[in-house]
N, C-alpha and C positions, 0 to 999 in steps of 0.2 A: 260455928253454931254451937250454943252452947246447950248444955243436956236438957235444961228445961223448955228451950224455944222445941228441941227436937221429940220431948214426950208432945208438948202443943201440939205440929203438925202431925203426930202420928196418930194422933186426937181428933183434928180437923180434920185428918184423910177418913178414918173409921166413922165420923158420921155422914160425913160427902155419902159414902156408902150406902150408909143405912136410909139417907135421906133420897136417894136414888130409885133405891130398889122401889120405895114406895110412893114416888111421882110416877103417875101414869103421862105426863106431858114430856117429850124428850126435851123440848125447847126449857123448859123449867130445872132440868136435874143441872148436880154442876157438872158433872162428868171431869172429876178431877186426873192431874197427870200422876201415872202411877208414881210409885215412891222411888222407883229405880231410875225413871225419867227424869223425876226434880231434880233428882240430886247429880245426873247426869248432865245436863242443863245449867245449874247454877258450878258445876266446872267450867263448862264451857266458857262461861261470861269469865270468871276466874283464869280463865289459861289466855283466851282471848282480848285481857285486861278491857273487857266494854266500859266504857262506861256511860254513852247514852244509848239505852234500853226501852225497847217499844211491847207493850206484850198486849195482845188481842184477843180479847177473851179471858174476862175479867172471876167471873161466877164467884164463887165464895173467896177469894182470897187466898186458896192452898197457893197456889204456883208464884201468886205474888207476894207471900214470906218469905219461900225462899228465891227467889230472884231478887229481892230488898235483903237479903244477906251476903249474895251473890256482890250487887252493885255497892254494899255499903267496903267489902275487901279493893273495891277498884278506885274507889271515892267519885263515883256514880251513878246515875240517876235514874230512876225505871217513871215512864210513864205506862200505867194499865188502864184499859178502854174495853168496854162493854157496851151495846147495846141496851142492857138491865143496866137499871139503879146498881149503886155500889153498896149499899148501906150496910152490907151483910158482911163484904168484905174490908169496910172501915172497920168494924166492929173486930174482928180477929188481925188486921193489922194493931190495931192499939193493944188488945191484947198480947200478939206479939212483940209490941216494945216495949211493954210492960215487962218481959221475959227477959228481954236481950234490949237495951235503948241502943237510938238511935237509926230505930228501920224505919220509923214513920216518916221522917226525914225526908227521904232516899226514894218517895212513893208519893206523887201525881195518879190520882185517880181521874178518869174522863166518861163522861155518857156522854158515849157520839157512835158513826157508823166509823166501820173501821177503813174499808176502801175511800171513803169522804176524807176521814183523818189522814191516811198516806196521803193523798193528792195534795194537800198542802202542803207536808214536809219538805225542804230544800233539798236538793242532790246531795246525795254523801251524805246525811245529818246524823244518821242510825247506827252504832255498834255491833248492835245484834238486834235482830227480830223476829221476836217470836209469836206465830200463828196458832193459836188453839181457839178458833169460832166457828161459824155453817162454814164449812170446806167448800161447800157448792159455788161460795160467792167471788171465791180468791181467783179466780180467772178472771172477774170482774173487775178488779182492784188493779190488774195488769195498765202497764206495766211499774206501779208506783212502789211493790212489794221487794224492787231492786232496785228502782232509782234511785227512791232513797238509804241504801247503804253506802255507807264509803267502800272504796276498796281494802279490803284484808277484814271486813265487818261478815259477821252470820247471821244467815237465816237458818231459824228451826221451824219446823214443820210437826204438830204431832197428830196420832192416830192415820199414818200412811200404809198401815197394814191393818187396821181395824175396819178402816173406810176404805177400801184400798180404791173402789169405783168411783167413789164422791172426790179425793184426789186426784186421781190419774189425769185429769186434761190439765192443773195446774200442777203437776210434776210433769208433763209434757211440754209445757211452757217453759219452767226452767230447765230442761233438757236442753231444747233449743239456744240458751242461752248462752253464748260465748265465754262473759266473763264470770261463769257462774261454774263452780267443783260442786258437784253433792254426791253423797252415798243416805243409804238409810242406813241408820240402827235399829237392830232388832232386842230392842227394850221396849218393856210396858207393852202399846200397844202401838208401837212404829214410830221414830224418830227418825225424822228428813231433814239432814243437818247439810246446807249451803254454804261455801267460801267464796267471797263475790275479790278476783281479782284487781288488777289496776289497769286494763286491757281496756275497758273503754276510757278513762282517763286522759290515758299515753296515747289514745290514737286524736281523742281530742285537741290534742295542744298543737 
């Protein structure tokens, strides 16, 4: 990332803020992933060489600059899905390749439901996946939030300590989960990072 993409997002996260504080609708604010998270996250995709990338939960665009810098080092590809129009964070992705080319590339935007969207993805299809939308509904998306990873692919999880009640039954699901390693990080406002093994796989064949 280069200096200029990285004053952008520290730009983009300071009005996420400002534009927060003063929506009275939570459903409307972006509630973006702290700075310590992103940039925690776009390692991950990085160490984990992802390169198909699912993220849910779209809002302005912070999370999906740098995951579009994350996947453009792996050669790629992020699809980001909202519920909301994207229009806002079209607008700060082209800014952002204006900064740094080649991110806009790397970024499939979708308006769709996000448990809808998993249910169609093939088995295995996903790298990493990452959840930041209503937390309420991710039990409901069960069990497509792991079908669709291959094995040695991540799930992230964020706000599992900000919300801790609104996650807890879908971090009790992948508890249960055989072919599933998770710990949280205590960054930002709780990162529930997943490594989905090759256990159901090998027992398939």
């Amino acid at each position: 990332m280069n200096q200029a993409l990285s004053a952008f997002l520290a730009e983009l996260y300071a009005d996420g803020a400002v534009h927060d504080a003063a929506q009275p609708d939570r459903l409307l604010k972006h509630r973006n992933l702290e700075p310590a998270t992103a940039g925690l996250l776009s390692l991950i995709v990085r160490i984990a060489g992802a390169r198909r990338v699912l993220e849910i939960g779209t809002a302005n665009g912070y999370s999906t600059v740098w995951l579009a810098d994350a996947v453009a080092d792996t050669d790629g590809h992020l699809v980001s899905l909202d519920t909301r129009t994207n229009d806002e964070a079209r607008i700060n992705l082209a800014h952002a390749d204006a900064l740094q080319g080649g991110l806009a590339k790397r970024v499939e935007f979708r308006h769709d439901d996000g448990g809808a969207y998993l249910s169609q993805l093939a088995d295995g299809s996903l790298d990493l996946l990452f959840l930041d939308a209503e937390r309420v509904e991710y039990p409901g998306w069960w069990p497509h939030p792991v079908r669709a990873l291959r094995p040695g692919a991540v799930l992230a999880i964020d706000n599992v300590l900000s919300h801790a009640d609104e996650v807890a039954p879908f971090l009790a699901l992948l508890a249960r989960e055989p072919t599933l390693v998770g710990s949280t990080v205590e960054v930002g406002k709780g990162l529930h990072l997943a490594w989905r093994s090759g256990a159901r796989a090998k027992s398939a064949v």
